[in-house]
N, C-alpha and C positions, 0 to 999 in steps of 0.2 A: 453815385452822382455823375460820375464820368461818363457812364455811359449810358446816361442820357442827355446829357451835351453833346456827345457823340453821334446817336440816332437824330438830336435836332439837327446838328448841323448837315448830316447827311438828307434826311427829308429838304431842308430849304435850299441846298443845292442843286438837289435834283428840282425842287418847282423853281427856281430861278436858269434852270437850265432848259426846261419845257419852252415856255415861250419863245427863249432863243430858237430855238429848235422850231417850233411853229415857226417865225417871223420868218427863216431861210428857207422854209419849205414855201412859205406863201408867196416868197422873191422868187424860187425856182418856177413857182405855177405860174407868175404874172410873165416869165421869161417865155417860159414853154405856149402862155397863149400869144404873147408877140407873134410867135411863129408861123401859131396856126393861122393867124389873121392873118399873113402875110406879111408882117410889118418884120422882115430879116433884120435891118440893119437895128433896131431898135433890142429885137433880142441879142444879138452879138452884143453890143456897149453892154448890156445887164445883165449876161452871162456873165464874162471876162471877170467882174470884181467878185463874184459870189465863189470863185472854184476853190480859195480854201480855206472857206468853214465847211463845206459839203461833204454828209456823209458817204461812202460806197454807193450804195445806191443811184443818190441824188447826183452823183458824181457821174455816171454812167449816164444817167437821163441829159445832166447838161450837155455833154461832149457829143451825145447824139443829136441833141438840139443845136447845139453851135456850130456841128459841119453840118449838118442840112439846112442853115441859114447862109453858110457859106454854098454850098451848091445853089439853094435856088436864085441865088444874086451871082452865081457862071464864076463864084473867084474859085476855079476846080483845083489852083492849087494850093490855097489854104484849107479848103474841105478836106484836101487828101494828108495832110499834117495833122489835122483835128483827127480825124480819122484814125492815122497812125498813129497817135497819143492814145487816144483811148483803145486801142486796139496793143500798146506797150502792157498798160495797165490792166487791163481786161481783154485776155486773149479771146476769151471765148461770147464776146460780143457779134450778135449778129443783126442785121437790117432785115426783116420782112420787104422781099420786091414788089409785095400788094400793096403797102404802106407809103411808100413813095416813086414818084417816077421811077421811069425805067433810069436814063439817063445819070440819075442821082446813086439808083441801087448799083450800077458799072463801074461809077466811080469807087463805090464803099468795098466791092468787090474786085475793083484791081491791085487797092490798096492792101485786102488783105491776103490775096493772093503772093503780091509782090514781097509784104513780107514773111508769108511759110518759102517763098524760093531760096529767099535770102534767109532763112535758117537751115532751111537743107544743105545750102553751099558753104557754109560757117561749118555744121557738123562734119561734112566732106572734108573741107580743109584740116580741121581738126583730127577726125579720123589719118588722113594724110602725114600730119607733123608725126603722130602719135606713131603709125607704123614706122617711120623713116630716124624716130627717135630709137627705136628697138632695135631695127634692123643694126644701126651704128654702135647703139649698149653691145646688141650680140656676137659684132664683128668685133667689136674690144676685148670684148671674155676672151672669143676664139685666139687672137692675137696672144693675151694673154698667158691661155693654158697652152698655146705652140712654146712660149719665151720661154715658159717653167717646164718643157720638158716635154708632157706628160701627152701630149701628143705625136711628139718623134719618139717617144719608149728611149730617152735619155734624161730620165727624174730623178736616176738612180747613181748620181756625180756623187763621187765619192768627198769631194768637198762638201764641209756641212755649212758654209754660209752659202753656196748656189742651191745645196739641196735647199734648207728655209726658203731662200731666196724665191724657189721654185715653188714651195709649199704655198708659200703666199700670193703670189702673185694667181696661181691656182685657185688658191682660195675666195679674193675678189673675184675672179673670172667667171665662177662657177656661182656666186652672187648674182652680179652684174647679170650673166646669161640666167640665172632664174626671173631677176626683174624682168628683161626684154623679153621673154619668152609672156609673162604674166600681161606686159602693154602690150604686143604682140594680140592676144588671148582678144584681152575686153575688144583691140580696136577693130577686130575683123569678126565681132562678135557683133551677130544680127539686132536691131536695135528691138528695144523693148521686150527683151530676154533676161534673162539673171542665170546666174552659173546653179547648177543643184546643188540642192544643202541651203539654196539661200531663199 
């Protein structure tokens, strides 16, 4: 008996969820034809309240719709923040230059140019910390395996708390300089590579 309670309750969610589902898609078509009739400012106000019930999709369509209601009304710098929202979300959104002005596709295209720059320079910097974080791990080790000895060929102190002393400190060192040696590795390691074996 349960699980047919079960299966009802699952069927009448799903048809009490259809409609919603129609009514948002049919808010998104009246938005999308504001647009094309030219009526900008009318689609903007009836975009804005719909963005979140919207599926993926439908979410792609409005954000496309909302900056080019911003462009063809010249507000260039709200287009280019609509833009770059939906270009957060959906990297791999593009604008057909047949599809709309030229002027409008410049815009859609400096936005997304500016931001692959601004992740080139983010991975650079990062790459950067990454080496400079190794370099200083691996001048520690060295420091290190110098303190315990084992570089001057003086490891061999007949004191046994310098000799530990030196054991250990050798020990991190020889650590340490395998991590730096490893960040080292990936960060001068050409991107979209993987080590073999992987």
């Amino acid at each position: 008996m349960n699980r047919v309670h079960l299966v009802a309750t699952v069927f009448l969610c799903a048809a009490a969820a259809a409609p919603a589902s129609n009514a948002i898609g049919a808010r998104l078509d009246s938005c999308v034809q504001y647009y094309e009739s030219g009526e900008y400012l009318k689609a903007i106000d009836s975009l804005n309240p719909i963005f979140p019930v919207l599926s993926s999709e439908q979410e792609q369509r409005a954000y496309r719709c909302l900056a080019l209601s911003y462009a063809m009304l010249q507000m260039t710098a709200r287009a280019q923040l609509v833009f770059d929202a939906a270009l957060e979300r959906y990297p791999s959104l593009r604008i057909d230059s047949l599809e709309v002005p030229p002027r409008i596709w410049t815009v859609f295209e400096e936005t997304r140019l500016a931001r692959e720059t601004s992740a080139v320079r983010k991975a650079r910097v990062r790459k950067n910390v990454q080496i400079s974080m190794a370099s200083v791990i691996l001048a520690a080790s060295a420091v290190g395996l110098w303190g315990g000895g084992y570089l001057t060929g003086s490891a061999g102190d007949d004191d046994p708390a310098t000799r530990w002393g030196g054991v250990a400190a050798a020990g991190v060192s020889a650590i340490t300089g395998a991590v730096s040696i490893a960040i080292l590795a990936k960060a001068t390691r050409p991107p979209g590579t993987r080590r073999a074996g992987k």
